[in-house]
C-alpha positions as CSV (number, residue, x, y, z in Angstrom):
1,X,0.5,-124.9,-1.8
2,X,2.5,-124.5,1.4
3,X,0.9,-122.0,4.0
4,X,4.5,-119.5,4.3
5,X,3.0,-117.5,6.8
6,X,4.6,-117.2,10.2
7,X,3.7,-114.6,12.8
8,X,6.0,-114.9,16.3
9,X,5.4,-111.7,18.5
10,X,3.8,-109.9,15.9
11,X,6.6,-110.2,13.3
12,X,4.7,-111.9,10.3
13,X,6.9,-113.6,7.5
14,X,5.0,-114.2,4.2
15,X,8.1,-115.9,2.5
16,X,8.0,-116.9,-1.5
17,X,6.6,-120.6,-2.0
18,X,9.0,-120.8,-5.0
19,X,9.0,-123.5,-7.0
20,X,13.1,-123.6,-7.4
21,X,15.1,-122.2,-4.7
22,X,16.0,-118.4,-4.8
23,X,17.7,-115.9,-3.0
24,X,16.4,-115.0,0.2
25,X,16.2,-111.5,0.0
26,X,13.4,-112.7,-2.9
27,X,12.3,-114.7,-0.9
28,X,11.1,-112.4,2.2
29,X,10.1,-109.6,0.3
30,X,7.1,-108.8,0.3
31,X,4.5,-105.2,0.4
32,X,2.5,-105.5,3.8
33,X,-0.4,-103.2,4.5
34,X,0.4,-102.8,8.2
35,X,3.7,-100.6,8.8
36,X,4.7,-99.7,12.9
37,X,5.2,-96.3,14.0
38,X,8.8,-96.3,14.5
39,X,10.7,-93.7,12.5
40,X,13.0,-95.1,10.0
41,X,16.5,-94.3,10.5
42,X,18.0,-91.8,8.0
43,X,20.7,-94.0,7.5
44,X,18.8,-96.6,6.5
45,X,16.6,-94.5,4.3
46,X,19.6,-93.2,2.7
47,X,20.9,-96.7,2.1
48,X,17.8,-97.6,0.3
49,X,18.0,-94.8,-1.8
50,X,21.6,-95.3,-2.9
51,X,20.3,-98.9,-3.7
52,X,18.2,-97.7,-6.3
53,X,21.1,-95.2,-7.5
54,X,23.2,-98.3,-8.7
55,X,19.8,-99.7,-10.6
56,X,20.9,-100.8,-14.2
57,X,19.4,-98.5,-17.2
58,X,19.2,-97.7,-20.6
59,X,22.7,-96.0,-21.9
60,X,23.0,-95.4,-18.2
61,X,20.7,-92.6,-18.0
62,X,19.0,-93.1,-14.7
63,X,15.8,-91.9,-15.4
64,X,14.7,-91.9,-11.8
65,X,13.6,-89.5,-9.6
66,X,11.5,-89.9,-5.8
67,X,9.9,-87.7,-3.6
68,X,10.4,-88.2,-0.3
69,X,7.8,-87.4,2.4
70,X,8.6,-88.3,6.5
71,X,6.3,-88.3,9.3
72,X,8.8,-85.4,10.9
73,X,7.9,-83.2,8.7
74,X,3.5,-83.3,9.4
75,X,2.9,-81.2,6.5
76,X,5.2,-82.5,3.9
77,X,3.4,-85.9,4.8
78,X,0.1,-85.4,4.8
79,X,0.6,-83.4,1.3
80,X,1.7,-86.7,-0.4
81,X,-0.8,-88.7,1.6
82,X,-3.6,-86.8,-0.1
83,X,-2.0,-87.9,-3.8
84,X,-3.0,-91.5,-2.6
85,X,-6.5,-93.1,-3.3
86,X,-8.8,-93.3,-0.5
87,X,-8.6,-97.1,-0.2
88,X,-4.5,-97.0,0.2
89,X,-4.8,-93.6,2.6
90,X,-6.6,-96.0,5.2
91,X,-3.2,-97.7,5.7
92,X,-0.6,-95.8,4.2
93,X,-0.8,-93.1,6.9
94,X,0.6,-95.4,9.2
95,X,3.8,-96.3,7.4
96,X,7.1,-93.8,8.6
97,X,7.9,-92.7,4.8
98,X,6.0,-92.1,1.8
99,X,7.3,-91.6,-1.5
100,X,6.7,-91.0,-5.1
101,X,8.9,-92.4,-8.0
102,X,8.6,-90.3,-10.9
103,X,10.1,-91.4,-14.7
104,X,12.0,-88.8,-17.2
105,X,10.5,-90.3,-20.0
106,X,12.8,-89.0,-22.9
107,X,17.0,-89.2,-23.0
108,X,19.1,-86.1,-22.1
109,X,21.9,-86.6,-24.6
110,X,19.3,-86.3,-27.4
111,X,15.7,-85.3,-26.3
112,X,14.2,-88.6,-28.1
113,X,11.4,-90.7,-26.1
114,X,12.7,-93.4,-23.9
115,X,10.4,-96.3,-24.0
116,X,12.5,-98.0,-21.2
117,X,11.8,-95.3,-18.3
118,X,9.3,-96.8,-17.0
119,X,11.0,-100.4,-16.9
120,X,14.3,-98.5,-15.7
121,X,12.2,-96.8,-12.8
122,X,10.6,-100.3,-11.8
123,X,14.4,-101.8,-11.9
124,X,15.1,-98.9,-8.8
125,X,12.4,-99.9,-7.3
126,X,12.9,-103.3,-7.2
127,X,16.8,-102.2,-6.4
128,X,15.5,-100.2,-3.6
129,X,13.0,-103.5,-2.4
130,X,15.2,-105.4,-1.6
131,X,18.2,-103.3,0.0
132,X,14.6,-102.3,2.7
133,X,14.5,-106.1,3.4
134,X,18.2,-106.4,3.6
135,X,17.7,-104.0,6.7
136,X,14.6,-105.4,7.9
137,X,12.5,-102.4,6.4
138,X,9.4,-103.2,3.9
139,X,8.5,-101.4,0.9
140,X,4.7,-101.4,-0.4
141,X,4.3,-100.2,-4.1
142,X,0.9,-98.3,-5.1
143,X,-0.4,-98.0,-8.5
144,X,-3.7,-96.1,-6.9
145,X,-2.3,-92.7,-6.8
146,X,-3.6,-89.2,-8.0
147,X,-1.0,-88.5,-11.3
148,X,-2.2,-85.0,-12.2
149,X,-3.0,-84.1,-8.3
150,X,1.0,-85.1,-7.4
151,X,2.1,-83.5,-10.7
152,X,0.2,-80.1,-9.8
153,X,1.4,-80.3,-6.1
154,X,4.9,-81.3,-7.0
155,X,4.9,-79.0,-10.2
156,X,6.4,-81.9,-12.0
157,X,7.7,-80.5,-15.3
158,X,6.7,-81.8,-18.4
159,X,8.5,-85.1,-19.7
160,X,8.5,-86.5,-16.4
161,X,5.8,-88.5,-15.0
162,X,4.9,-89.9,-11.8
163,X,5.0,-93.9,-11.8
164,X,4.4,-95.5,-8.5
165,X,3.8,-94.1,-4.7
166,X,5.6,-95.7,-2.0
167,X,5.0,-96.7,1.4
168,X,8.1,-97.7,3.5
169,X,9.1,-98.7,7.3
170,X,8.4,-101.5,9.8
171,X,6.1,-104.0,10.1
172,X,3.4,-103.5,11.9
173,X,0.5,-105.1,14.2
174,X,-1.7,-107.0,11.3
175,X,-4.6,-107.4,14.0
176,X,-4.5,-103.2,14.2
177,X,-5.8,-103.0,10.3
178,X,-9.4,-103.6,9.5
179,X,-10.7,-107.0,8.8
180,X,-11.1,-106.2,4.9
181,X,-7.3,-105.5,5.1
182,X,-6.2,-108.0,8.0
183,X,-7.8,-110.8,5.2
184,X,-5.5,-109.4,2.2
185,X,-2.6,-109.0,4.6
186,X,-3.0,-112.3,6.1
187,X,-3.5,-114.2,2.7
188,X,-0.5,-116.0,0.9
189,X,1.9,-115.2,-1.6
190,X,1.3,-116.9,-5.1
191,X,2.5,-115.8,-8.2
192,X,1.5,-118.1,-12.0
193,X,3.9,-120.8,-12.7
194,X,6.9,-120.4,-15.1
195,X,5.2,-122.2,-17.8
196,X,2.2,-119.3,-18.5
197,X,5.1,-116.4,-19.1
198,X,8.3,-118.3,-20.4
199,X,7.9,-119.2,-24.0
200,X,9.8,-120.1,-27.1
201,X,9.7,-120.1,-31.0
202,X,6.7,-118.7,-30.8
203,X,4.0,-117.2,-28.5
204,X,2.5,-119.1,-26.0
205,X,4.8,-121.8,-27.1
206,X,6.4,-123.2,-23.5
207,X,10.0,-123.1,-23.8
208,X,10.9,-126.4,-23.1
209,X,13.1,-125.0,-20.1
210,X,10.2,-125.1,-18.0
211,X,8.2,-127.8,-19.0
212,X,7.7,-130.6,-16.7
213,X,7.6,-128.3,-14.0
């Protein structure tokens, strides 16, 4: 595998070894651990979040919602820093923004479960991704988060539920984080080849689309 790691002045690229040539807003995004100290520009957080607005959705229903913590505001911060596990608090403090997406997991026009929050959440996300890189901001996606903690602090009402915290600015100095973090942050991107996911007729079946990869 090619080594896509590039560091000039501190500004690291980690840019997708892809095996067939995509876009290269996909291609540079990625979730660093290290994040600089400069305040992100309200603008810019504003654009990202109108990103994630125009996210396609189930019957259009947008069942997104994020709360949005800044380092301006010490308190607000440090109250959605303390939803995040231990391990991520060691370099999430760093990062300018933090943020919580939270799912509406049933549909307004009827009250019935949606199954598709969750994936319609994760399409914002991915919405907002990639309009950060567009601007030269990152995004860092955390599973390890404390649901009940944020719901009780956040009094999240019922039928909504937290999904992912967020950590978003600049890059950062990767030689600043610890060397159990500098490894992970210094180690390539991989991801499986097309043919263990994209199948046909039946599962597990390659779809012959991708074979001879």
């Amino acid at each position: 595998m090619t080594q896509n790691l590039v560091i000039n002045n501190l500004a690291m690229e980690k840019t997708a070894d892809a095996a067939y040539s995509i876009g290269g807003l996909l291609s540079r995004r990625w979730s660093p651990l290290t994040f600089s100290n400069q305040p992100v520009e309200p603008e810019k957080l504003r654009q990202v979040l109108e990103a994630a607005r125009w996210a396609a959705s189930s019957y259009n229903e947008q069942p997104w919602s994020f709360i949005v913590a800044t380092k301006d505001n010490s308190a607000e911060f440090e109250r959605l820093l303390s939803c995040l596990a231990e391990g991520n608090q060691e370099w999430a403090k760093e990062a300018p923004v933090l943020m919580l997406s939270v799912a509406k997991l049933y549909f307004e026009k009827n009250g019935n479960a949606n199954r598709h929050a969750f994936h319609d959440v994760g399409a914002a996300a991915a919405n907002l991704a990639l309009q950060a890189t567009d601007l030269g901001l990152f995004i860092h996606q955390m599973a390890g988060f404390d649901v009940a903690k944020a719901c009780e602090i956040y009094q999240i009402p019922e039928g909504y539920e937290p999904v992912a915290a967020i950590a978003l600015g600049y890059l950062g100095d990767p030689n600043a984080l610890s060397e159990r973090l500098h490894q992970r942050e210094m180690t390539p991107r991989t991801r499986k080849p097309l043919q263990d996911f994209v199948f046909s007729g039946r599962w597990s079946q390659v779809s012959a689309c991708v074979q001879g990869e």
